[in-house]
PAVEXSE-208549 format. One record per residue: chain; residue number from 1; x, y, z of N, C-alpha, C, O in turn. Coordinates in pm, 1 decimal. Atoms other than C-alpha are relative to their C-alpha. Example, Ala and Ser with C-alpha at 12.3 -4.5 7.8 and 13.67 -1.06 7.14 Angstrom:
<chain: A resi: 1 npx: 89.0 npy: -119.0 npz: 0.0 capx: 1230.0 capy: -450.0 capz: 780.0 cpx: 90.0 cpy: 120.0 cpz: 0.0 opx: 193.6 opy: 118.1 opz: 66.5>;
<chain: A resi: 2 npx: -82.0 npy: -119.0 npz: -6.0 capx: 1367.0 capy: -106.0 capz: 714.0 cpx: -77.0 cpy: 109.0 cpz: 73.0 opx: -26.1 opy: 219.8 opz: 89.9>;
end
This chain:
<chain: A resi: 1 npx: 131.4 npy: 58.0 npz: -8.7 capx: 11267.1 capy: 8149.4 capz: 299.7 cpx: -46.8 cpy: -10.6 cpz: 145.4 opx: -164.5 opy: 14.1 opz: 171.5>;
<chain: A resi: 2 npx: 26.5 npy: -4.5 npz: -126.8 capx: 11292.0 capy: 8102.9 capz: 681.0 cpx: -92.9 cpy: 140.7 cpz: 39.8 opx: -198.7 opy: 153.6 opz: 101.4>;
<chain: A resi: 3 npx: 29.8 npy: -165.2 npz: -58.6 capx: 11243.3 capy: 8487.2 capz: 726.6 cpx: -121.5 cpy: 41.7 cpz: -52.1 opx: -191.0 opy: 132.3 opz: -6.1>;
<chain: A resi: 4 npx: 149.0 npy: -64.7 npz: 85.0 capx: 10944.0 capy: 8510.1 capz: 470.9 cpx: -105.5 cpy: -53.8 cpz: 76.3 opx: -220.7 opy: -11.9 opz: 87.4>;
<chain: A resi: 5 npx: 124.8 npy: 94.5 npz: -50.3 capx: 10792.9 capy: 8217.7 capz: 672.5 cpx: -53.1 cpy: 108.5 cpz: 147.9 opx: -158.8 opy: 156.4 opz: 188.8>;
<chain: A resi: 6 npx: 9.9 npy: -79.9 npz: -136.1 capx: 10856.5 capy: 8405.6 capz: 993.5 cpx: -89.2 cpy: 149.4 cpz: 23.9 opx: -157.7 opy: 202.0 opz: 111.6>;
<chain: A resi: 7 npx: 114.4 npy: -150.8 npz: 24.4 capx: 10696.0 capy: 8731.6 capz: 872.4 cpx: -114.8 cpy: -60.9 cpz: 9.7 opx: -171.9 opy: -32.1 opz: 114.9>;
<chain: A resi: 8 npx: 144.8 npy: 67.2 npz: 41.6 capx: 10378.8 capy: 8530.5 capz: 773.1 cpx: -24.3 cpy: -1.1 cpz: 112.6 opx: -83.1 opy: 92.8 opz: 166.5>;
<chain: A resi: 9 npx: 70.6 npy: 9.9 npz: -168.4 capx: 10339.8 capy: 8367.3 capz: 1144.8 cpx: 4.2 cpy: 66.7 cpz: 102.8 opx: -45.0 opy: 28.4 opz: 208.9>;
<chain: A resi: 10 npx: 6.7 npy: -77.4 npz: -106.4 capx: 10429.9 capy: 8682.6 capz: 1328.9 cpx: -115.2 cpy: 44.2 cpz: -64.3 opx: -207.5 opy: 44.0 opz: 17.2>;
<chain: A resi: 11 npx: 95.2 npy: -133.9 npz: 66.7 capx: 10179.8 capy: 8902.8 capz: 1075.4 cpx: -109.2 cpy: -132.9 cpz: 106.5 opx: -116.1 opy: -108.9 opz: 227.0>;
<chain: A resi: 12 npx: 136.7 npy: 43.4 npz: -33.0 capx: 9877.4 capy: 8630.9 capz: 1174.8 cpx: -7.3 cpy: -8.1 cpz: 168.1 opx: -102.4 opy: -4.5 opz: 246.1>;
<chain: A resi: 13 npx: 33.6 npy: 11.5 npz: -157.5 capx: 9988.9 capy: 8598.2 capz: 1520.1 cpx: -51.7 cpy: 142.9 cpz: 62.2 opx: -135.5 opy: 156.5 opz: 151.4>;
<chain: A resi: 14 npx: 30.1 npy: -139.1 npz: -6.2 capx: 9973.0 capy: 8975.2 capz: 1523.9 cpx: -164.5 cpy: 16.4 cpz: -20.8 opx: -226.3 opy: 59.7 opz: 76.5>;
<chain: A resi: 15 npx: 141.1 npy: -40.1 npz: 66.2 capx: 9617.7 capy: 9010.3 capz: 1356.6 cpx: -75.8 cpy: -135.6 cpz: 126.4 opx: -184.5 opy: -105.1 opz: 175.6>;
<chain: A resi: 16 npx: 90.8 npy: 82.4 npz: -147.5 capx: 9485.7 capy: 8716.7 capz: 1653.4 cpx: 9.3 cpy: 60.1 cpz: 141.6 opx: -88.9 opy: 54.8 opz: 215.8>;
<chain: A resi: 17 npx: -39.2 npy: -80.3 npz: -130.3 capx: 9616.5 capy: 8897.7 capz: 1953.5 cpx: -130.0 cpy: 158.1 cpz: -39.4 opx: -235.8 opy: 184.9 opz: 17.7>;
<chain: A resi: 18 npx: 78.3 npy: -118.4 npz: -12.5 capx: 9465.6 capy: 9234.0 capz: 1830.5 cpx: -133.3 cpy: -20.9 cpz: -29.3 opx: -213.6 opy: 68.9 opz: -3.6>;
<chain: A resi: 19 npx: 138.6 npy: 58.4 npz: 3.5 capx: 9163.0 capy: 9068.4 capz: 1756.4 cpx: -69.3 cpy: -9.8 cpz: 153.6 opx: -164.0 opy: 57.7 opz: 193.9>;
<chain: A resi: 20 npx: -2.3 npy: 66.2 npz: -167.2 capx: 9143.9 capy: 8926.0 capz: 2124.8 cpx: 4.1 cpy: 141.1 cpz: 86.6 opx: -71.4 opy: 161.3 opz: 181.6>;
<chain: A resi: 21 npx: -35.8 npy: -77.4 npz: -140.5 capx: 9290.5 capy: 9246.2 capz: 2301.9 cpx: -151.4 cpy: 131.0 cpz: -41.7 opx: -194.1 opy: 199.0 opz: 51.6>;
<chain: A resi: 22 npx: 110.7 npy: -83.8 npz: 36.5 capx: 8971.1 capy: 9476.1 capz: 2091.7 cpx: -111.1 cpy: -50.7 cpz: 48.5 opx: -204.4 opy: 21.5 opz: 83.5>;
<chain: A resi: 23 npx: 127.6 npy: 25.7 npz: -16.2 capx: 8729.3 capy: 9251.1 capz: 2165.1 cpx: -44.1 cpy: 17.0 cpz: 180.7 opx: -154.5 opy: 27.4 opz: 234.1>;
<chain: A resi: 24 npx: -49.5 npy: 45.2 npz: -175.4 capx: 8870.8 capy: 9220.0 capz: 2578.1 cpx: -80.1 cpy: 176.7 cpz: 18.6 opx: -199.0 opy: 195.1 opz: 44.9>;
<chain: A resi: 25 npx: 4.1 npy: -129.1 npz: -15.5 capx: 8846.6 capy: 9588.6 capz: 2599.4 cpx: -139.9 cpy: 74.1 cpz: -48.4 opx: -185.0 opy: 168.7 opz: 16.1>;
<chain: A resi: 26 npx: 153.5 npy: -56.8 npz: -12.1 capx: 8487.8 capy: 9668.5 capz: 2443.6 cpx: -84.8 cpy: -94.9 cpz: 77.9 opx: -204.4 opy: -66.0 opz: 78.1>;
<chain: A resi: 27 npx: 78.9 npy: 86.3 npz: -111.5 capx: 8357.1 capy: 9386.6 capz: 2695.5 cpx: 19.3 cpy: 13.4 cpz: 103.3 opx: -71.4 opy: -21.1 opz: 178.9>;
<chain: A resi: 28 npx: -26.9 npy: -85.2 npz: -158.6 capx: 8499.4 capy: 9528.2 capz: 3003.7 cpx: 4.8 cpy: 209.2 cpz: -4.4 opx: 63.3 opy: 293.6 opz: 63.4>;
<chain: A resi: 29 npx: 28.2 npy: -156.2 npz: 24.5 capx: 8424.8 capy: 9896.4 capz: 2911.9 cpx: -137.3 cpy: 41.4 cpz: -63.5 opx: -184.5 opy: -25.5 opz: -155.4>;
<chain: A resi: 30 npx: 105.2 npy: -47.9 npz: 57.7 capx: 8112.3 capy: 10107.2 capz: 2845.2 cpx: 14.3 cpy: 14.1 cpz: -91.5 opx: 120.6 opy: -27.8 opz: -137.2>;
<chain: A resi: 31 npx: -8.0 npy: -47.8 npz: 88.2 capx: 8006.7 capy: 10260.3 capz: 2544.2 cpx: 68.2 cpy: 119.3 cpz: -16.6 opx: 146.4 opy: 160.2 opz: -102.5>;
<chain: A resi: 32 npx: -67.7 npy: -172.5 npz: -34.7 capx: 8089.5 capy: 10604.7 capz: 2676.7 cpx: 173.2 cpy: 4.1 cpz: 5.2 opx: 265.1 opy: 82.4 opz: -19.1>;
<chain: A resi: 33 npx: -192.9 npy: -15.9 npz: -67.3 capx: 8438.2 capy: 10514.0 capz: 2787.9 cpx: 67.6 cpy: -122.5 cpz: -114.4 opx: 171.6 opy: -181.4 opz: -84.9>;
<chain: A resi: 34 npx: -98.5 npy: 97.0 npz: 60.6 capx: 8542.7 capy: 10271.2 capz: 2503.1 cpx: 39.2 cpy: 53.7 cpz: -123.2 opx: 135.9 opy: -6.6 opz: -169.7>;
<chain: A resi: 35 npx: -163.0 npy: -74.0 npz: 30.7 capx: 8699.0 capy: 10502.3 capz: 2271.7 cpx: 95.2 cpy: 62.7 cpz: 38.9 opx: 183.9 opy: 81.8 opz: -44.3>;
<chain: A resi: 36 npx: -86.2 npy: -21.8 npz: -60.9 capx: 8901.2 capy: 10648.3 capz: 2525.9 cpx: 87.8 cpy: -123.9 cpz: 35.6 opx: 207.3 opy: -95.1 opz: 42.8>;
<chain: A resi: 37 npx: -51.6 npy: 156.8 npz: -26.5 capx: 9016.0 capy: 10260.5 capz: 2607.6 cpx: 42.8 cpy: -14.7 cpz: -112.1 opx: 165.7 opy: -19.4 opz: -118.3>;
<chain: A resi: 38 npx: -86.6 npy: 38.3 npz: 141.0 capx: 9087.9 capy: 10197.7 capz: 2255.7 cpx: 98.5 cpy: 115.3 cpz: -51.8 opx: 168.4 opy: 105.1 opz: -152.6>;
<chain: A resi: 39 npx: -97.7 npy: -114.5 npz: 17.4 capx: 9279.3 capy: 10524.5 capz: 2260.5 cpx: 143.0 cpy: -33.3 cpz: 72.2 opx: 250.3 opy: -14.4 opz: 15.0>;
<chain: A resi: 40 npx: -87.5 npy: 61.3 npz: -91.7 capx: 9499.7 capy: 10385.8 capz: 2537.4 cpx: 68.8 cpy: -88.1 cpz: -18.8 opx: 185.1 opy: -98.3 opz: 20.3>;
<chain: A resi: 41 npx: -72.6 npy: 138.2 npz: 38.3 capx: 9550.7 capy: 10046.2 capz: 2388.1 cpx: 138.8 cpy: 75.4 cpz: -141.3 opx: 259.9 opy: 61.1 opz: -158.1>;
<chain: A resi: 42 npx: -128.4 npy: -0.8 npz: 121.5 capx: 9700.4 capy: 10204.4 capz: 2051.1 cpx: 92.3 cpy: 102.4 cpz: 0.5 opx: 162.8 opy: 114.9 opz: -99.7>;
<chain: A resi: 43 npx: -83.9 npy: -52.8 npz: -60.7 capx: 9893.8 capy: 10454.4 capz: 2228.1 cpx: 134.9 cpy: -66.7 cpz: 106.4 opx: 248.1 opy: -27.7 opz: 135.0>;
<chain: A resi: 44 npx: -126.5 npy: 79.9 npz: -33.6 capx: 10051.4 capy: 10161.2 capz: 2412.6 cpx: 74.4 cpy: -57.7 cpz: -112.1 opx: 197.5 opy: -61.2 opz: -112.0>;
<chain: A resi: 45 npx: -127.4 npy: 55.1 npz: 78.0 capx: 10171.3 capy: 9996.8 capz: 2113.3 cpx: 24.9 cpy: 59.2 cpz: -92.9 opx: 87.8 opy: -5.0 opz: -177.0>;
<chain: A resi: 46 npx: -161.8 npy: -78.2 npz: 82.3 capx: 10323.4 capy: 10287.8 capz: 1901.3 cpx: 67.8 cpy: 46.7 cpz: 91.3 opx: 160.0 opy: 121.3 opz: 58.0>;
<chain: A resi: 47 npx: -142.5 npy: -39.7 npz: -110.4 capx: 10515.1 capy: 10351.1 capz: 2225.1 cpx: 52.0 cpy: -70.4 cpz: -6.3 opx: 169.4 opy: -68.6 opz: -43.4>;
<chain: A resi: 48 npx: -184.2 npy: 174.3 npz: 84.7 capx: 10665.1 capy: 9976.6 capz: 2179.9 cpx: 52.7 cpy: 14.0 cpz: -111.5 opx: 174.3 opy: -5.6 opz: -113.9>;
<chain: A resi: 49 npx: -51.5 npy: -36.8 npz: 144.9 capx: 10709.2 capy: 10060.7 capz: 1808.2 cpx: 94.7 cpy: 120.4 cpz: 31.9 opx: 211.2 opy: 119.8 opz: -7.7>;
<chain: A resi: 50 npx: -82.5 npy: -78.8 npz: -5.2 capx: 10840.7 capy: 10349.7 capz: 1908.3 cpx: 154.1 cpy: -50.4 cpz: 106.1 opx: 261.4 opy: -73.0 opz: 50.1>;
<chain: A resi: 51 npx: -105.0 npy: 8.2 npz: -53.0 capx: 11088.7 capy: 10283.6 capz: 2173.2 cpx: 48.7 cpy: -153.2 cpz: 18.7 opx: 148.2 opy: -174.6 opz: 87.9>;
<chain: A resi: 52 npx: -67.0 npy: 95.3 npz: 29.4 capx: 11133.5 capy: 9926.8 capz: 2100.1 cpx: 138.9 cpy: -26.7 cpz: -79.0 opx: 229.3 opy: -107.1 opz: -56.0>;
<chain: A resi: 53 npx: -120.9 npy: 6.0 npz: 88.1 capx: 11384.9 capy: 9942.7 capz: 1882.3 cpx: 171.2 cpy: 43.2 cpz: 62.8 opx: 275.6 opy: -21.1 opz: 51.6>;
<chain: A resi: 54 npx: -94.8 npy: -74.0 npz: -72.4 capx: 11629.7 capy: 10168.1 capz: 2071.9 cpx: 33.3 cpy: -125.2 cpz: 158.0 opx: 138.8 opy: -180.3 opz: 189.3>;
<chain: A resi: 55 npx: -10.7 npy: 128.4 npz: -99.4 capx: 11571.0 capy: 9909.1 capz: 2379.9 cpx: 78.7 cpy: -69.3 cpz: -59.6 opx: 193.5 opy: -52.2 opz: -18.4>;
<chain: A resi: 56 npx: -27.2 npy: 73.7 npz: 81.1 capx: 11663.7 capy: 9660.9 capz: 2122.8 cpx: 184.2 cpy: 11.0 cpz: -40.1 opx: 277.5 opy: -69.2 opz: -44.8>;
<chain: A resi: 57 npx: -167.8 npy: -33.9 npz: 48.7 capx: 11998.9 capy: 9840.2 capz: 2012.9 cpx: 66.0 cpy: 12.8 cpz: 103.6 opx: 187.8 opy: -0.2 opz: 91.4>;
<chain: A resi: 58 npx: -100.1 npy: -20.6 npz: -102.7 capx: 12111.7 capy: 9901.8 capz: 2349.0 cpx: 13.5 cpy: -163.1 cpz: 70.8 opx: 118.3 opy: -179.0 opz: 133.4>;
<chain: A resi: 59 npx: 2.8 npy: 149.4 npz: -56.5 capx: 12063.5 capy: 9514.3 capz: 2473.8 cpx: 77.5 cpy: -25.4 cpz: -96.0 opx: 189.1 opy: -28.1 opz: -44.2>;
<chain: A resi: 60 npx: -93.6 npy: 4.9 npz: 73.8 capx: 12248.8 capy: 9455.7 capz: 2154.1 cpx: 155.9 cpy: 11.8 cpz: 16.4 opx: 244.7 opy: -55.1 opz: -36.5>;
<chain: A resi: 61 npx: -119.1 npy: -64.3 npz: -57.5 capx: 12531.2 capy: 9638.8 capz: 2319.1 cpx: 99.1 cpy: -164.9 cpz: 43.1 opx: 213.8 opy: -199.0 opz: 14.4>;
<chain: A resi: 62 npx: -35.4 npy: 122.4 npz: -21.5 capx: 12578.3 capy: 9296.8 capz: 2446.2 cpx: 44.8 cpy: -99.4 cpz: -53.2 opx: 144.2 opy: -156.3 opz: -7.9>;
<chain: A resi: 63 npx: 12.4 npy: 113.3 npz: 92.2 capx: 12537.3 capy: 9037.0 capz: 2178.2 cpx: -104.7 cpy: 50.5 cpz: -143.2 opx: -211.0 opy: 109.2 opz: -163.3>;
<chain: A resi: 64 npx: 154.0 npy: -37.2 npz: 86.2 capx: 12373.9 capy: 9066.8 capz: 1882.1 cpx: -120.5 cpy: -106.3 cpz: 21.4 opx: -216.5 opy: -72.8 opz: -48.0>;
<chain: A resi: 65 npx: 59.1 npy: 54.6 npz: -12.5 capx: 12164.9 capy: 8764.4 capz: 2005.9 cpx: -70.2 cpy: 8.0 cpz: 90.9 opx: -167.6 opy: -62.1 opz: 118.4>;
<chain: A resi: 66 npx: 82.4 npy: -29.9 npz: -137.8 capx: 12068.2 capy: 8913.4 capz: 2304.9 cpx: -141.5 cpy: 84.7 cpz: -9.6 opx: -223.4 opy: 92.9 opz: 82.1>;
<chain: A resi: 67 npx: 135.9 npy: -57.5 npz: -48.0 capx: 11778.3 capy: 9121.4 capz: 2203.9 cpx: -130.7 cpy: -124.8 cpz: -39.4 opx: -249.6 opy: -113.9 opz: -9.2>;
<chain: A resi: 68 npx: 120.2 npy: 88.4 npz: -24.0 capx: 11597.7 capy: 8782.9 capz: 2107.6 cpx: -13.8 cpy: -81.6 cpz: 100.6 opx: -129.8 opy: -111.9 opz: 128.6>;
<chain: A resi: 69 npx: -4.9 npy: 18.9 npz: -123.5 capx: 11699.3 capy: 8623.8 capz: 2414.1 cpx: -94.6 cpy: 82.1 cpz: 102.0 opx: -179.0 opy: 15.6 opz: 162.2>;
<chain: A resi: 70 npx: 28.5 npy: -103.9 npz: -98.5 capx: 11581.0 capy: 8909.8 capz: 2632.3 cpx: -143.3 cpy: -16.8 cpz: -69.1 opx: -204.8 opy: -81.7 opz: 15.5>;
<chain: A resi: 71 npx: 130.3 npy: 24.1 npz: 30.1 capx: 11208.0 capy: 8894.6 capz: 2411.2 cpx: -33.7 cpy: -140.6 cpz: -20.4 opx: -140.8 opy: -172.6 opz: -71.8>;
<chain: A resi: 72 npx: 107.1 npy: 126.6 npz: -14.6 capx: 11160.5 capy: 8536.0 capz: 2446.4 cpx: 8.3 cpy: -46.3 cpz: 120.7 opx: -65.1 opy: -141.8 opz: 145.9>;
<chain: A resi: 73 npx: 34.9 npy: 14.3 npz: -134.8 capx: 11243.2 capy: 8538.8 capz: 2835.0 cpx: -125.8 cpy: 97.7 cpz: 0.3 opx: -215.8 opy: 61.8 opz: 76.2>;
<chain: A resi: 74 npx: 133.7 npy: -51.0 npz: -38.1 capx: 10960.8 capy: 8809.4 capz: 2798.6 cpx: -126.7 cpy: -29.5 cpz: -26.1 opx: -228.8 opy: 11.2 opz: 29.3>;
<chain: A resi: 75 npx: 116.6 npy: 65.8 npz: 47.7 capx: 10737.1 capy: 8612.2 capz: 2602.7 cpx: -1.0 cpy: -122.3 cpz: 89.8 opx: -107.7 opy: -182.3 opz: 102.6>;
<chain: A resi: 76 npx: 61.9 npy: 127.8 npz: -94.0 capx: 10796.2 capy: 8313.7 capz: 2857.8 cpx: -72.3 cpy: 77.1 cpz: 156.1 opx: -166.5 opy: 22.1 opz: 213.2>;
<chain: A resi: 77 npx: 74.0 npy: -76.3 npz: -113.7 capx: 10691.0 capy: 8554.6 capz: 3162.2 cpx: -93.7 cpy: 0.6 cpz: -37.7 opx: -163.5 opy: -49.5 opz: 50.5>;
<chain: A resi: 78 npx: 115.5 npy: -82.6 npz: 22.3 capx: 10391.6 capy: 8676.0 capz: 2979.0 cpx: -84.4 cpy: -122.6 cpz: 21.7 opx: -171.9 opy: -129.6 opz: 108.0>;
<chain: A resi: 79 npx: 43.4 npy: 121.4 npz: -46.7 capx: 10311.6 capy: 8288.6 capz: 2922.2 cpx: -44.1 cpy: -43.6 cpz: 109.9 opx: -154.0 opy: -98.6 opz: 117.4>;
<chain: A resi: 80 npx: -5.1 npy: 47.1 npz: -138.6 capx: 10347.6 capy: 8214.8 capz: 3267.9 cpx: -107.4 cpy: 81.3 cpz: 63.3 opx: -198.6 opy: 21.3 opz: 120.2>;
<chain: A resi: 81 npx: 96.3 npy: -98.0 npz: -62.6 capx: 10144.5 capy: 8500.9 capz: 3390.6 cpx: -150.7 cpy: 14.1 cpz: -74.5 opx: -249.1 opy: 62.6 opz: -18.5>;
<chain: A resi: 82 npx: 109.3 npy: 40.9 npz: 21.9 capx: 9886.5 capy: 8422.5 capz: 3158.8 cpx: -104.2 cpy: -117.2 cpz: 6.5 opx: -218.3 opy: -100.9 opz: -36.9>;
end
C-alpha cells in the first residue's frame, strides 16, 4: 500500500512540475522558437529515462540504498538552488 501511495504522489508531482516547466518555457520563448524549446525540454527527459536507470544500477554497485540516497542529495541541491 506504501508503494501504491508513492506512485500516486510521484504521478501528481510529475504532472505539476511539467505543468510549470511548459508553461516557463512558452513565456520566455517566441512563437517561432517554442517548438524547438519544447523539443529540447522532452529530449532532456527521455535522456533521464533513458540513462537513468543504468546510473541507478551502477550507484547500486554500492548499496542497494544508495541510488535513493544519491537522488535525494540531488533533490536537496535542486531545493537549495531553487
Amino acid at each position: 500500500s506504501v508503494l501504491y501511495l508513492s506512485r500516486i504522489i510521484g504521478g501528481m508531482s510529475a504532472a505539476f512540475i511539467m505543468t510549470g516547466v511548459t508553461a516557463y518555457v512558452a513565456d520566455i520563448t517566441s512563437i517561432k522558437e517554442r517548438p524547438k524549446a519544447m523539443g529540447y525540454v522532452s529530449a532532456a527527459i527521455s535522456t533521464g529515462f533513458i540513462i537513468g536507470p543504468g546510473i541507478g544500477g551502477f550507484i547500486a554497485e554500492y548499496g542497494i540504498r544508495m541510488p535513493f540516497f544519491f537522488a535525494a542529495a540531488i533533490a536537496f541541491f535542486a531545493c537549495i538552488l531553487s
